[in-house]
C-alpha positions as CSV (number, residue, x, y, z in Angstrom):
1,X,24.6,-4.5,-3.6
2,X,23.3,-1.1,-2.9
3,X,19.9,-0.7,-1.2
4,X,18.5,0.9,-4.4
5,X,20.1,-2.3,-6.4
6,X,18.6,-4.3,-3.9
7,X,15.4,-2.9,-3.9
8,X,14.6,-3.8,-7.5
9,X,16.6,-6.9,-7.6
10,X,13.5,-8.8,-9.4
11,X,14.0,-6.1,-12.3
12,X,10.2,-5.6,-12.3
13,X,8.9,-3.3,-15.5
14,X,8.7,0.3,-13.8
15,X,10.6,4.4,-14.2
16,X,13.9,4.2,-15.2
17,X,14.4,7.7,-13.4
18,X,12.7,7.4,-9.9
19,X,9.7,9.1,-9.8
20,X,9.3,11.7,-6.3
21,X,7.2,10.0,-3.4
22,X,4.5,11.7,-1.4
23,X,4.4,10.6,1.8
24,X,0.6,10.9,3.8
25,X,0.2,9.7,7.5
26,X,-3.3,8.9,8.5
27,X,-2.1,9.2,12.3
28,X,-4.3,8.4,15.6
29,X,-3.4,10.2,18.8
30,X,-0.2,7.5,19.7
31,X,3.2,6.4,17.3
32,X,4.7,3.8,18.5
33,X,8.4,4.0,19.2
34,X,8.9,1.1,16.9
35,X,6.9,3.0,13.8
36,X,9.2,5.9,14.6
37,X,12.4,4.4,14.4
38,X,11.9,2.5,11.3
39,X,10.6,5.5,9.5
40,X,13.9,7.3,10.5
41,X,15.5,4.6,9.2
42,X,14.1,4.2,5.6
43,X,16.0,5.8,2.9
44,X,14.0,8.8,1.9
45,X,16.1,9.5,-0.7
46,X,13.0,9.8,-3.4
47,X,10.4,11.4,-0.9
48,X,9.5,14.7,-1.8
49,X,7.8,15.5,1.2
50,X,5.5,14.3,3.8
51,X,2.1,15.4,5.1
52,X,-0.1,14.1,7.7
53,X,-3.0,14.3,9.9
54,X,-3.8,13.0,14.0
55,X,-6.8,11.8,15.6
56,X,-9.4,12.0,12.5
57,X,-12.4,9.6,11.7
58,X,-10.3,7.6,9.0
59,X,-12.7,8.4,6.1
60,X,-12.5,12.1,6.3
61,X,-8.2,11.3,7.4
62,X,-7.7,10.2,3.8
63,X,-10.0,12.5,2.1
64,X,-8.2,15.7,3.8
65,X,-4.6,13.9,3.0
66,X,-6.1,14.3,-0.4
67,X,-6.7,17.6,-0.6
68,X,-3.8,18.5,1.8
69,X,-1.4,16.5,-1.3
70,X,-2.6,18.4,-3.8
71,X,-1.6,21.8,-2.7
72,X,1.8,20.0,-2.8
73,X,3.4,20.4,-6.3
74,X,5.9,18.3,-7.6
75,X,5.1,14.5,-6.8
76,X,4.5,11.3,-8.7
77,X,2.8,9.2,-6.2
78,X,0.6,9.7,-3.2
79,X,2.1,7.3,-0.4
80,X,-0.3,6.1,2.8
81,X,1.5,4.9,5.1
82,X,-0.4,3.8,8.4
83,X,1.4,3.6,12.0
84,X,1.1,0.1,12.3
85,X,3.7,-0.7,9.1
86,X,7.1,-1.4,9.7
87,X,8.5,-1.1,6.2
88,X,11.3,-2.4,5.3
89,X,14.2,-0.6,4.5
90,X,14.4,-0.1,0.7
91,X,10.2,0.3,0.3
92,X,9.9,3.7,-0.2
93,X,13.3,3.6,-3.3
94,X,11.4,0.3,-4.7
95,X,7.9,2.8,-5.0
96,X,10.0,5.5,-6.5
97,X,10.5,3.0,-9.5
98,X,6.5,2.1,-10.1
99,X,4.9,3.5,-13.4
100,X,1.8,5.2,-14.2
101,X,0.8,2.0,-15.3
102,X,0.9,0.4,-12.0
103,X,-1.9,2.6,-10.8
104,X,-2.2,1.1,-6.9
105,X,0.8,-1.0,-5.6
106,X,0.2,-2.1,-2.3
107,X,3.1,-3.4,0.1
108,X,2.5,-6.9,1.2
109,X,1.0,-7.3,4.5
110,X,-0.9,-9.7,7.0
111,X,-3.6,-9.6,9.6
112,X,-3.5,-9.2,13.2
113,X,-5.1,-12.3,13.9
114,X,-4.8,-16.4,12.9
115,X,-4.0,-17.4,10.3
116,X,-3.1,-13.8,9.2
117,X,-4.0,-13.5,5.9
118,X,-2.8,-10.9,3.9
119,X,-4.3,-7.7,3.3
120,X,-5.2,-8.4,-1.0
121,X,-8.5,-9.7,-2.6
122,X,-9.8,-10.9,-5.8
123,X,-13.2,-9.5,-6.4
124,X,-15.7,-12.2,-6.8
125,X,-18.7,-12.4,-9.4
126,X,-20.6,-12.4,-6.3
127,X,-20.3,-8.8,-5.8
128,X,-17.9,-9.4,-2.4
129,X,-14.1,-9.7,-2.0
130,X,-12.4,-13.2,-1.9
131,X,-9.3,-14.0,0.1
132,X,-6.0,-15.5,-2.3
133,X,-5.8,-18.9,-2.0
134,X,-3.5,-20.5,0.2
135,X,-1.5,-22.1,-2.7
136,X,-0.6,-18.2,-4.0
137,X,0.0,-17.2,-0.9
138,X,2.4,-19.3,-0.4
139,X,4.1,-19.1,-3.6
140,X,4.1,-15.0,-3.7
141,X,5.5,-15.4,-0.2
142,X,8.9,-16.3,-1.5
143,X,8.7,-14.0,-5.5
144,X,9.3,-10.1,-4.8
145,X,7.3,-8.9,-7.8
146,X,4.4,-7.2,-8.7
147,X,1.1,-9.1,-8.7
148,X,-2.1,-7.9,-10.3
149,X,-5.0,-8.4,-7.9
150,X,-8.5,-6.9,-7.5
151,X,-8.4,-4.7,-4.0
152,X,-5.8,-4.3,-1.2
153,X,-5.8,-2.2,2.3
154,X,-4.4,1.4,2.4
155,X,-1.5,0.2,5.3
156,X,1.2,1.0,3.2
157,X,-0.3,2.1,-0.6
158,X,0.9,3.9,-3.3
159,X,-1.1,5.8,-6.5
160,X,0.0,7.2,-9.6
161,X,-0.9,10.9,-9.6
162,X,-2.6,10.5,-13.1
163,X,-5.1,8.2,-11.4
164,X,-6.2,10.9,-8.7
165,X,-5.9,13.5,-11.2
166,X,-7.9,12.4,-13.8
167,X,-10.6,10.5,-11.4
168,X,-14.4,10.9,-12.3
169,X,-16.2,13.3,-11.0
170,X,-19.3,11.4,-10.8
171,X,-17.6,8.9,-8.5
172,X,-16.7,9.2,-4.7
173,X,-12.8,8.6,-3.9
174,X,-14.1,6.9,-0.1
175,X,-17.1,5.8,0.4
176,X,-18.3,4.9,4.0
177,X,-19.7,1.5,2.9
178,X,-19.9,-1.4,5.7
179,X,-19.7,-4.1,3.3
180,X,-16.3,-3.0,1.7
181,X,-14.9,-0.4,4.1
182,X,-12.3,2.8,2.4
183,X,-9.4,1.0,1.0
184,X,-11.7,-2.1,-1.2
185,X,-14.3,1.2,-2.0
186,X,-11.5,3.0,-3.6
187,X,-10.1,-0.4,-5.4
188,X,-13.1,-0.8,-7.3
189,X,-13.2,2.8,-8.1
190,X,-10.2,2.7,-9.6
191,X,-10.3,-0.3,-11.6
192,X,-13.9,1.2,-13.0
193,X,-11.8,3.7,-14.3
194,X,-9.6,1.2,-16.2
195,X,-6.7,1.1,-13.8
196,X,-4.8,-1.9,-12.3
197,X,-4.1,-2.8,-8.9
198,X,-1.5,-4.3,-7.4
199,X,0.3,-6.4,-4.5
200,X,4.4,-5.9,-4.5
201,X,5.5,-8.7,-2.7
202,X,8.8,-7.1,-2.8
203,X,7.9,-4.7,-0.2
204,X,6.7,-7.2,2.6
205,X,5.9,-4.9,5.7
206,X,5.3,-5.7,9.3
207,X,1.7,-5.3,11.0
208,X,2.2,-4.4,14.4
209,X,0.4,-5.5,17.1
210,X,2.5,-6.4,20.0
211,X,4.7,-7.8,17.6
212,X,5.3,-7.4,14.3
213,X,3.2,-9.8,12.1
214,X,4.5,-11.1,8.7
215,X,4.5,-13.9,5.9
216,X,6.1,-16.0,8.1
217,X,3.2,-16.1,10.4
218,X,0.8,-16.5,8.0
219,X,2.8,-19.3,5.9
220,X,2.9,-21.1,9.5
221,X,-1.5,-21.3,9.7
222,X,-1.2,-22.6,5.6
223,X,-2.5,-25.7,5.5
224,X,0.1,-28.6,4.1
């Protein structure tokens, strides 16, 4: 099986013709030599091109990435990709194949810290977000597909250009709010807006810390 084949192997609804990746760096002084290599690794078949920017408050990093991508013609989707993902090989093919319709996909990944829970919300009547239960966690673990979900980080994120291109005025893409932070500011935006958001457990990435941290860390701290 070819890394493209592979890479869609759960035949989730998405482009027949691969779509071309922008990819954005929100970098911070030091890469580790760990991000590096995998990123020299990926297949980059369906990137476009690449823009970044080093050692930036991260509000105003992805609001310059922004402007920076669109004096870029030619893309489909906006990739972030943070220096703390380790992607796995066939991520950046498997986003290539994501339709307008799936608005945000956000590669699957878990938190520094015990029980490291991933990085994906439901958004609670409450007004706050609300971790996934350990149950779906555990289940989604295992299923490389596409599940709808409320707000995820901006680690390793993809959006349909139609979203940023047709986003309301009267609405702030990031928002410096303490109680949400960027990434859960810009979900709700977006799903405003009548967008979807989404988790692709298919594209389960590394966290690194000292090590990388993955499902298998956080399906260890799951109850029984």
């Amino acid at each position: 099986m070819s890394l493209a084949e592979s890479a869609l192997s759960d035949g989730f609804p998405g482009r027949v013709v691969p779509g071309k990746l922008l990819v954005a760096f929100p970098l911070y002084k030091l890469v580790s030599a760990e991000f590096f290599r995998r990123w020299l690794a990926v297949d980059k078949t369906h990137v476009l091109d690449a823009i970044s920017i080093n050692h930036v408050y991260i509000l105003d990093a992805f609001e310059r990435l922004m402007e920076k991508a669109f004096k870029v013609p030619g893309w489909d989707r906006l990739v972030f990709v943070e220096q703390d993902m380790i992607l796995p090989l066939h991520a950046l093919t498997r986003m290539a194949h994501y339709s307008d319709e799936q608005a945000v996909v956000c590669g699957t990944y878990f938190k520094h810290t015990p029980p490291h829970a991933p990085i994906a919300y439901w958004d609670g009547p409450d007004g706050n977000y609300h971790a996934l239960s350990g149950s779906l966690v555990r289940r989604w673990s295992v299923e490389p597909s596409l599940h709808q979900v409320d707000g995820v980080g901006f680690g390793c994120t993809s959006i349909a250009r139609p979203v940023l291109e047709g986003w309301d005025s009267g609405r702030s893409l990031f928002l410096n709010d303490q109680k949400l932070g960027h990434d859960l500011w810009f979900c709700r935006q977006v799903r405003a807006q009548g967008h979807k958001v989404f988790l692709d457990t298919g594209v389960q990435c590394g966290h690194l810390s000292e090590v990388p941290i993955g499902a298998e860390d956080c399906v260890r701290h799951l109850p029984d």
